[in-house]
KOLLUMMI-300928 format. One record per residue: residue number from 1; residue in three letters; x, y, z of N, C-alpha, C in turn. Coordinates in Angstrom, 2 decimals, padded with zeros to 5 digits. Each point is the difference from the previous one (the first is absolute). Last residue first. Example, Ala and Ser with C-alpha at 12.3 -4.5 7.8 and 13.67 -1.06 7.14 Angstrom:
REM KOLLUMMI-300928
{k=2, r=SER, n.X=012.85, n.Y=-002.25, n.Z=007.08, ca.X=000.82, ca.Y=001.19, ca.Z=000.06, c.X=-000.77, c.Y=001.09, c.Z=000.73};
{k=1, r=ALA, n.X=000.29, n.Y=-005.72, n.Z=-000.07, ca.X=-000.89, ca.Y=001.19, ca.Z=000.00, c.X=000.90, c.Y=001.20, c.Z=000.00};
***
This chain:
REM KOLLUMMI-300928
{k=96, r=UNK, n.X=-026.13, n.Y=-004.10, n.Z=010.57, ca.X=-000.34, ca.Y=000.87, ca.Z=001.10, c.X=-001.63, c.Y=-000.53, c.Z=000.59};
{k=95, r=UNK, n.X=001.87, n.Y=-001.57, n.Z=-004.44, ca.X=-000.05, ca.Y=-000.85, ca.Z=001.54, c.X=-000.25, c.Y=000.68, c.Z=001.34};
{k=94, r=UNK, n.X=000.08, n.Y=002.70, n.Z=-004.28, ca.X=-001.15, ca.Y=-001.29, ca.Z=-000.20, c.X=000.24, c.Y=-000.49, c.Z=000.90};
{k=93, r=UNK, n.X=003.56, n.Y=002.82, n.Z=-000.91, ca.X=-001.00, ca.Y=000.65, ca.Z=000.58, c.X=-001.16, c.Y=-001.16, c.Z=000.41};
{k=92, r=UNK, n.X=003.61, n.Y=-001.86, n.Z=-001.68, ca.X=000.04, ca.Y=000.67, ca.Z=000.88, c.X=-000.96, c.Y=000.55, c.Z=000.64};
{k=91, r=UNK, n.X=000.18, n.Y=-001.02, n.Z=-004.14, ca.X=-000.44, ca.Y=-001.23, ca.Z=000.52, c.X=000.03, c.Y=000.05, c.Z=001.43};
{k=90, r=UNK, n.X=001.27, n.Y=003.52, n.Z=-002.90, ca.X=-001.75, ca.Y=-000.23, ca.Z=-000.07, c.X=-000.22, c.Y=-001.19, c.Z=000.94};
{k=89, r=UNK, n.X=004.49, n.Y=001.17, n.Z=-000.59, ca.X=-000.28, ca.Y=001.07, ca.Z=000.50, c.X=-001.37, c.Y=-000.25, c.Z=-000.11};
{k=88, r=UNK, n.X=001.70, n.Y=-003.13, n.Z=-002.76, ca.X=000.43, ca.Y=000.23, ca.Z=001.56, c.X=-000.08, c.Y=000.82, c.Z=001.04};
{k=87, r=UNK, n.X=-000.85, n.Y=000.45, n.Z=-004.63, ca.X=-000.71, ca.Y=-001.02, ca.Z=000.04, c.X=-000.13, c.Y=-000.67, c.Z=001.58};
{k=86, r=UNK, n.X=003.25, n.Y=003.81, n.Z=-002.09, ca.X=-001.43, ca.Y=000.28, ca.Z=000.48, c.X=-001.30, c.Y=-001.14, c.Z=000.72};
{k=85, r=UNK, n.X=004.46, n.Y=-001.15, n.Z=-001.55, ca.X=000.59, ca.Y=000.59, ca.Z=001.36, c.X=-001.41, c.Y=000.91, c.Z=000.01};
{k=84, r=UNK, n.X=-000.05, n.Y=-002.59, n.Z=-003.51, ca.X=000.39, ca.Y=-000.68, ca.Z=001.06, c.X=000.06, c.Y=000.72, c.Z=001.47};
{k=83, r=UNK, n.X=000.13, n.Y=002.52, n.Z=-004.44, ca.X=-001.45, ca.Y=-000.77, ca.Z=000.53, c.X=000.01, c.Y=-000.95, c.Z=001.25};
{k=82, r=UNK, n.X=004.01, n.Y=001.69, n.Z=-001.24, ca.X=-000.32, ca.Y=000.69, ca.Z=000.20, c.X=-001.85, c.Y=-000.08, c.Z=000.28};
{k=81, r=UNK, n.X=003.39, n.Y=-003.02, n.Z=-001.95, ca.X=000.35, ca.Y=000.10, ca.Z=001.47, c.X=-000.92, c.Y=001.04, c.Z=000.67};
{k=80, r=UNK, n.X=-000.39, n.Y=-000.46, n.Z=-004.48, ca.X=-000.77, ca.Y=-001.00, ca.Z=000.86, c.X=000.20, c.Y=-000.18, c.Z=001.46};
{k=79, r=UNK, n.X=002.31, n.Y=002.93, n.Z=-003.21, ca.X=-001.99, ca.Y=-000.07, ca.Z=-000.14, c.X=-000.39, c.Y=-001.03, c.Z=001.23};
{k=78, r=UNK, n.X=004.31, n.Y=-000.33, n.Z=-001.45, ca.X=-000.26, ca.Y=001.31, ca.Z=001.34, c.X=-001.50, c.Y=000.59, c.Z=-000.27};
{k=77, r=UNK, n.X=001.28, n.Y=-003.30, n.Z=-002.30, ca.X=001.04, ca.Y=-000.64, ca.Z=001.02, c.X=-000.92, c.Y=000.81, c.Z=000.96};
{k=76, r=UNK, n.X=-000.58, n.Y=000.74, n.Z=-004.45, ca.X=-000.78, ca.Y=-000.19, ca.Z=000.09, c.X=-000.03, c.Y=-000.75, c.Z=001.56};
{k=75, r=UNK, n.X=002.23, n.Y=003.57, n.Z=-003.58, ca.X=000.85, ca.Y=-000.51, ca.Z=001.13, c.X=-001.36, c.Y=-000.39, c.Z=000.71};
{k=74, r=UNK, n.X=000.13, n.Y=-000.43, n.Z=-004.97, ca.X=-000.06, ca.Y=001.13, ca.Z=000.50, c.X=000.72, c.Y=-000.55, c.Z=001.56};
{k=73, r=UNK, n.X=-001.14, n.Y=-002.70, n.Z=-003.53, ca.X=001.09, ca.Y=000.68, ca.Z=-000.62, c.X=000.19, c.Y=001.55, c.Z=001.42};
{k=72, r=UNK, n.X=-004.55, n.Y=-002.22, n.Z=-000.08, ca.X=000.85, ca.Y=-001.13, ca.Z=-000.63, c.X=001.12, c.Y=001.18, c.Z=-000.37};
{k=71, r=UNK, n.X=-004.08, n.Y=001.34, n.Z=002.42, ca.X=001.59, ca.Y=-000.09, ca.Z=000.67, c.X=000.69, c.Y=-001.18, c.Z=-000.99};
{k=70, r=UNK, n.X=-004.55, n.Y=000.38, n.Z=-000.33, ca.X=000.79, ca.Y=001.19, ca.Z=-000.50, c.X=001.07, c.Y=000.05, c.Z=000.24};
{k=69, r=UNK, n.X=-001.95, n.Y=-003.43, n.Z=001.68, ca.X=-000.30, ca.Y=-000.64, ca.Z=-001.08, c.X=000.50, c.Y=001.61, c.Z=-000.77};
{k=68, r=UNK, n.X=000.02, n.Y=-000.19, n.Z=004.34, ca.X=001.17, ca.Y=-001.00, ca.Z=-000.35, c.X=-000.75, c.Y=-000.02, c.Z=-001.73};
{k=67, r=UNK, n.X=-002.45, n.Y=003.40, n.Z=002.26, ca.X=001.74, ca.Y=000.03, ca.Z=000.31, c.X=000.76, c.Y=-000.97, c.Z=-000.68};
{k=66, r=UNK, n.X=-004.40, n.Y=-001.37, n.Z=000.51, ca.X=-000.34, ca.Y=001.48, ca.Z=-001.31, c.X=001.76, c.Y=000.15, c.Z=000.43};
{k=65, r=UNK, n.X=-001.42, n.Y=-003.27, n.Z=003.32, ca.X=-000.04, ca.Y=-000.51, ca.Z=-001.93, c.X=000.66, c.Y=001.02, c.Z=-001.12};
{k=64, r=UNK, n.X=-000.79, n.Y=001.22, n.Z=004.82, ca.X=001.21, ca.Y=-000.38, ca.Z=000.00, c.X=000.13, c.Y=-000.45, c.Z=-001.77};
{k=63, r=UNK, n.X=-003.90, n.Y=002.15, n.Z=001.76, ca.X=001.00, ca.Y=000.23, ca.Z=-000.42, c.X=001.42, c.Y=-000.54, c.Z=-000.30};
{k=62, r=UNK, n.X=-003.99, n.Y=-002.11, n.Z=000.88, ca.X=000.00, ca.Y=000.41, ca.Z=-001.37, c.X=001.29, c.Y=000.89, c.Z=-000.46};
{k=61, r=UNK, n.X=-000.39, n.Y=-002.05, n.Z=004.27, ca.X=000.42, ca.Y=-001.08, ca.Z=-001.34, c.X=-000.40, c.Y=000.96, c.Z=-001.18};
{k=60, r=UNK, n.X=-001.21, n.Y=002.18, n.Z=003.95, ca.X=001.26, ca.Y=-000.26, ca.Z=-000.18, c.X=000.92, c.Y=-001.13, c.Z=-000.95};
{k=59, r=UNK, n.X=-004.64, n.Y=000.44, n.Z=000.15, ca.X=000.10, ca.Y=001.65, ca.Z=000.14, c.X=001.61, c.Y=-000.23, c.Z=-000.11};
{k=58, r=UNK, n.X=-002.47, n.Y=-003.33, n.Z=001.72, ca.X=-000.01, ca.Y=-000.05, ca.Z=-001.41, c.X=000.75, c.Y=001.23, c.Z=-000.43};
{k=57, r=UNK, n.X=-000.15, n.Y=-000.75, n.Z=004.48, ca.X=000.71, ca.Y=-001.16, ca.Z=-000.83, c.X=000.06, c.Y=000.36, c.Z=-001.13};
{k=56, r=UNK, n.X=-002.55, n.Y=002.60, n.Z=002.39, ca.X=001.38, ca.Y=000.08, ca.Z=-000.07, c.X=000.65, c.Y=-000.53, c.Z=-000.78};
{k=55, r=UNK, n.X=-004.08, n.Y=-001.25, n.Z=001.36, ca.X=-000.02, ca.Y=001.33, ca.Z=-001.66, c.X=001.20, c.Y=000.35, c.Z=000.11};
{k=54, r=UNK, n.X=-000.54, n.Y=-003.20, n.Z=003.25, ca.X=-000.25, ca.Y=-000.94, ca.Z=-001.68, c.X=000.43, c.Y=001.32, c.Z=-001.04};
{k=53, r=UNK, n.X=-000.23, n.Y=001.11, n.Z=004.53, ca.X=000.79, ca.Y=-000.78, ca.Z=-000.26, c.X=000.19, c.Y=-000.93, c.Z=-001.07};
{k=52, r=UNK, n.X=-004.12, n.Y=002.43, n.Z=001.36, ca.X=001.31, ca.Y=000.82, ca.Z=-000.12, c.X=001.56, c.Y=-000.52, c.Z=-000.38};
{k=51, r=UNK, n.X=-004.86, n.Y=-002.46, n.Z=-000.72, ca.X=000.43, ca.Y=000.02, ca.Z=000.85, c.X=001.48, c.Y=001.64, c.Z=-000.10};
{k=50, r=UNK, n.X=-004.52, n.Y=-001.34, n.Z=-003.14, ca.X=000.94, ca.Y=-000.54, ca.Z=000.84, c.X=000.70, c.Y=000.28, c.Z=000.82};
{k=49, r=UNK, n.X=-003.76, n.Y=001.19, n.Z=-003.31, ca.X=-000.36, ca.Y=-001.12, ca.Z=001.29, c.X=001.31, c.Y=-000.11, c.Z=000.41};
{k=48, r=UNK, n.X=-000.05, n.Y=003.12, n.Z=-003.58, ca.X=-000.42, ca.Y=000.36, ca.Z=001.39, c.X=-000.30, c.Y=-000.84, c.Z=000.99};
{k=47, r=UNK, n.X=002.88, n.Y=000.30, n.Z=-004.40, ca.X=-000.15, ca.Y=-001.04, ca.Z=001.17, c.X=-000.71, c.Y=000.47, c.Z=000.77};
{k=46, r=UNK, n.X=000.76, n.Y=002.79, n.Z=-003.22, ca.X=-000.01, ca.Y=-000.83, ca.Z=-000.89, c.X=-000.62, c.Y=-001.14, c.Z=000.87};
{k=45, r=UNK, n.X=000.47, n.Y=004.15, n.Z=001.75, ca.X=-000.45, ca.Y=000.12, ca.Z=-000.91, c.X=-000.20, c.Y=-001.40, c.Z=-000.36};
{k=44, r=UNK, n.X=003.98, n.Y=000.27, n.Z=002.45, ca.X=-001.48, ca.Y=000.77, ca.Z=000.78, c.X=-001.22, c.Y=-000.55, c.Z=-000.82};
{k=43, r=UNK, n.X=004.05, n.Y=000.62, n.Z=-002.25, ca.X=-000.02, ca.Y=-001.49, ca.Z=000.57, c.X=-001.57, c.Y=000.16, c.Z=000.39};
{k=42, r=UNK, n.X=001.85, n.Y=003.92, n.Z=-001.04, ca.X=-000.39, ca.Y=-001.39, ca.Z=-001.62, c.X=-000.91, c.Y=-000.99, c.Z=000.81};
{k=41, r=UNK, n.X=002.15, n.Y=003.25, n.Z=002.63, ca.X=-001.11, ca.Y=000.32, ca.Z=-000.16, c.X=-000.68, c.Y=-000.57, c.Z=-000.91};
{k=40, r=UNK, n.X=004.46, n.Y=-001.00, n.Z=001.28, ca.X=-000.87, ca.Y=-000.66, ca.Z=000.88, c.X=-001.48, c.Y=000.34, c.Z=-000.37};
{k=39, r=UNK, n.X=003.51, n.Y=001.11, n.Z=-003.26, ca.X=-000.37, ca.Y=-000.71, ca.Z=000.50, c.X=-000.90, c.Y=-000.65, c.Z=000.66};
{k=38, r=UNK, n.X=001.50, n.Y=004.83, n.Z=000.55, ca.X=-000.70, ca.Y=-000.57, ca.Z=-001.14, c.X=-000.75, c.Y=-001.06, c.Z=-000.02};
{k=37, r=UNK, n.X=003.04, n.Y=000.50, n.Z=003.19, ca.X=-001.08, ca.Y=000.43, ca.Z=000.47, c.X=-000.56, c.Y=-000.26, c.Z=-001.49};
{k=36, r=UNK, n.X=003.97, n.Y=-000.71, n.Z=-000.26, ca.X=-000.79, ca.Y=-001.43, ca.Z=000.77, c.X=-001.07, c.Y=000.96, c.Z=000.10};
{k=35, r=UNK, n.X=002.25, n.Y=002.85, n.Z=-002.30, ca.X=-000.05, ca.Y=-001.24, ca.Z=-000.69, c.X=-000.84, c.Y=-001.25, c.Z=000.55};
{k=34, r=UNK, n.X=001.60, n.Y=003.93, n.Z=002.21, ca.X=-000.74, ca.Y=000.77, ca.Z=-000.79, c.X=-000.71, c.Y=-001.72, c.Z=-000.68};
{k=33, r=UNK, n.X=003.77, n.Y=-000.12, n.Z=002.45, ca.X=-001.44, ca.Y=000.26, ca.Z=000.73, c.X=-001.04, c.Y=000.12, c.Z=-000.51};
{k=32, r=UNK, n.X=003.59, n.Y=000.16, n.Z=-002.26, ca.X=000.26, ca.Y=-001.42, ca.Z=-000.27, c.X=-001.45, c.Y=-000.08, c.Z=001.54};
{k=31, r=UNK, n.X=001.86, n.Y=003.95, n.Z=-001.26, ca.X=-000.36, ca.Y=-000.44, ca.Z=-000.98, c.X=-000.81, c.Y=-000.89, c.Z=-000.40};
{k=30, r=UNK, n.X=002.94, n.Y=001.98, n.Z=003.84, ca.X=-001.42, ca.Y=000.35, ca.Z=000.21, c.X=-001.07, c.Y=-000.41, c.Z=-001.35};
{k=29, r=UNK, n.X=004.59, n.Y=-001.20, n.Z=000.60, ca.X=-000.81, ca.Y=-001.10, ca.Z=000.86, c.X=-001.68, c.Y=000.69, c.Z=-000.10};
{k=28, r=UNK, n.X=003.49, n.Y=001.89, n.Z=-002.92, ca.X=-000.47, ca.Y=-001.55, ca.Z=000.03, c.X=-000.82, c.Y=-000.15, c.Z=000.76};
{k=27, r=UNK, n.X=001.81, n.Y=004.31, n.Z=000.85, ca.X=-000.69, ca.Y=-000.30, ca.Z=-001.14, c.X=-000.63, c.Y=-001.39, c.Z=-000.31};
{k=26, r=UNK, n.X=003.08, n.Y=000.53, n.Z=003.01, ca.X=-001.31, ca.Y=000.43, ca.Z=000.27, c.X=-000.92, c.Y=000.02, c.Z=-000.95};
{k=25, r=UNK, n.X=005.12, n.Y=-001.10, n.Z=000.55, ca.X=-001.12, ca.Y=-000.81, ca.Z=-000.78, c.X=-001.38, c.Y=000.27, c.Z=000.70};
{k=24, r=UNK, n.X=004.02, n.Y=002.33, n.Z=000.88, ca.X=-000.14, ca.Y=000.32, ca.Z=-001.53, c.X=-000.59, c.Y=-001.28, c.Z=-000.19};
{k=23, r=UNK, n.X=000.60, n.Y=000.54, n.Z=004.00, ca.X=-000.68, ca.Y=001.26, ca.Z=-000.61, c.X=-000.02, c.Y=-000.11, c.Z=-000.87};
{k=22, r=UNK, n.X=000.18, n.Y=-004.48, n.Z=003.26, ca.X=000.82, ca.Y=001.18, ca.Z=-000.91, c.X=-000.89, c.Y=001.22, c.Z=-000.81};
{k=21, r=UNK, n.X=-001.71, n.Y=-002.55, n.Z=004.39, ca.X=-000.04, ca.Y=-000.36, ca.Z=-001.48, c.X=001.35, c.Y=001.27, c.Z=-000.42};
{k=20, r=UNK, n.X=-003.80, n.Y=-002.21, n.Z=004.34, ca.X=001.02, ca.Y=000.84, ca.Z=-000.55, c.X=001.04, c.Y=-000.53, c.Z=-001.26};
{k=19, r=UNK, n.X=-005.31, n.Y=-000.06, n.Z=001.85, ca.X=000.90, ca.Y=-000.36, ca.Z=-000.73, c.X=001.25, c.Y=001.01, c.Z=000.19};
{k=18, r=UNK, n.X=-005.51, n.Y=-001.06, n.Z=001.71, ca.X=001.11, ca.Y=000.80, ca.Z=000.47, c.X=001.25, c.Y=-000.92, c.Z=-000.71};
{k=17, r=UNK, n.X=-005.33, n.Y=-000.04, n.Z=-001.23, ca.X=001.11, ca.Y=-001.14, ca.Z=-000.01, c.X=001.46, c.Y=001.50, c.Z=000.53};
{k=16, r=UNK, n.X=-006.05, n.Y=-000.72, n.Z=000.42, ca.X=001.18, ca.Y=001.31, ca.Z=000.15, c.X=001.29, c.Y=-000.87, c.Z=000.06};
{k=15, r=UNK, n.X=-005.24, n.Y=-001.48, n.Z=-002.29, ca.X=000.82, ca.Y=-000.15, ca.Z=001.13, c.X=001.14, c.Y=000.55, c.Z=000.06};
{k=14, r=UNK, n.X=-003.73, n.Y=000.20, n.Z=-003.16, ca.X=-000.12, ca.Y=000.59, ca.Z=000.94, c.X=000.94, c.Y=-000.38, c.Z=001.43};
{k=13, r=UNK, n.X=000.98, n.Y=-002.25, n.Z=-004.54, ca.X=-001.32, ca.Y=000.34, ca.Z=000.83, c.X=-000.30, c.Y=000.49, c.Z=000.80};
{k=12, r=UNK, n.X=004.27, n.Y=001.07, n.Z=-000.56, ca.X=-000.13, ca.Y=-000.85, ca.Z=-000.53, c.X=-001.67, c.Y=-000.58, c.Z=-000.13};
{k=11, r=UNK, n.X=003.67, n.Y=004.36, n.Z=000.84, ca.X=-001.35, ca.Y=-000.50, ca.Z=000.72, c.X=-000.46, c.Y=-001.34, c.Z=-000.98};
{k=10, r=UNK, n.X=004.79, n.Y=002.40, n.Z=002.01, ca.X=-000.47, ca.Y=-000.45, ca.Z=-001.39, c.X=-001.37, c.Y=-000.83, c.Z=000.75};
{k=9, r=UNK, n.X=004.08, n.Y=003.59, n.Z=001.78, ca.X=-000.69, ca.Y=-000.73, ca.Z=000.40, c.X=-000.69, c.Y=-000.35, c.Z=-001.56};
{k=8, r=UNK, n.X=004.86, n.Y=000.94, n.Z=001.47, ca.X=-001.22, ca.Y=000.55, ca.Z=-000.64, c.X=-001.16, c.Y=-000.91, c.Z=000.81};
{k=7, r=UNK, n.X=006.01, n.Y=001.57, n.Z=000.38, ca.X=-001.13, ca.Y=-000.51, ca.Z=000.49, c.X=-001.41, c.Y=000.66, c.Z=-000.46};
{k=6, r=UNK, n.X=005.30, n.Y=-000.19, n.Z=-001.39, ca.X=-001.07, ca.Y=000.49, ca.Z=-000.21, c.X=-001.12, c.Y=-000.78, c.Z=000.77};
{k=5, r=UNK, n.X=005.80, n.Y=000.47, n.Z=-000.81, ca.X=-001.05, ca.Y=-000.87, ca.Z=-000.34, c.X=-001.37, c.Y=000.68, c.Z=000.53};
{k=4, r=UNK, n.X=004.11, n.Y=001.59, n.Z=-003.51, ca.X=-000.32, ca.Y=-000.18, ca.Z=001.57, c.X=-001.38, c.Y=-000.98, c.Z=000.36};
{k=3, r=UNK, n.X=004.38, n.Y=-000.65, n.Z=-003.42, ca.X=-001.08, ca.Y=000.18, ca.Z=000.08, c.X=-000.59, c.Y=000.37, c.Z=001.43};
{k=2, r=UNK, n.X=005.03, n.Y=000.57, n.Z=-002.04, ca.X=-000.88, ca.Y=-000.78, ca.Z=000.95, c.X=-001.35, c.Y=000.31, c.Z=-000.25};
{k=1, r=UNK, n.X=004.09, n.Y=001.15, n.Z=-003.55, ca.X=-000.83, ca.Y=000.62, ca.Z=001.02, c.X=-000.96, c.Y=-001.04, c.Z=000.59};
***
């Protein structure tokens, strides 16, 4: 059976990410929103002199670390393709 595909929206710091996406990975992506936003609110906190683009930075190395360093044995390929393809969608928004 074909997956259908699904259009969402995902608020990332308060910013509105329009995604289209397979259905049966909604769950994920809204997870993994859930996760950078977390994150960013660490970051925030921790760095307040800096720049948005630094708390990112960091925010997304931590996750990527915590995946690959749990992802030993696991499918850690598509962890990453998958931060990647968020990490890109932020860098995006940011040049606007």
């Amino acid at each position: 059976m074909e997956d259908r595909v699904l259009g969402i929206n995902l608020i990332i710091d308060g910013i509105s990410y329009p995604l289209t996406i397979k259905a049966s990975e909604e769950p994920y992506y809204r997870q993994a929103a859930r996760l950078v936003n977390n994150k960013l609110s660490l970051y925030k906190e921790i760095f307040t002199e800096e720049d948005c683009v630094k708390i990112m930075t960091m925010a997304a190395l931590d996750i990527a670390f915590n995946s690959i360093k749990g992802g030993e044995g696991n499918n850690s390929a598509e962890v990453i393709r998958k931060i990647s393809e968020l990490t890109r969608l932020i860098d995006n928004t940011l040049k606007k």
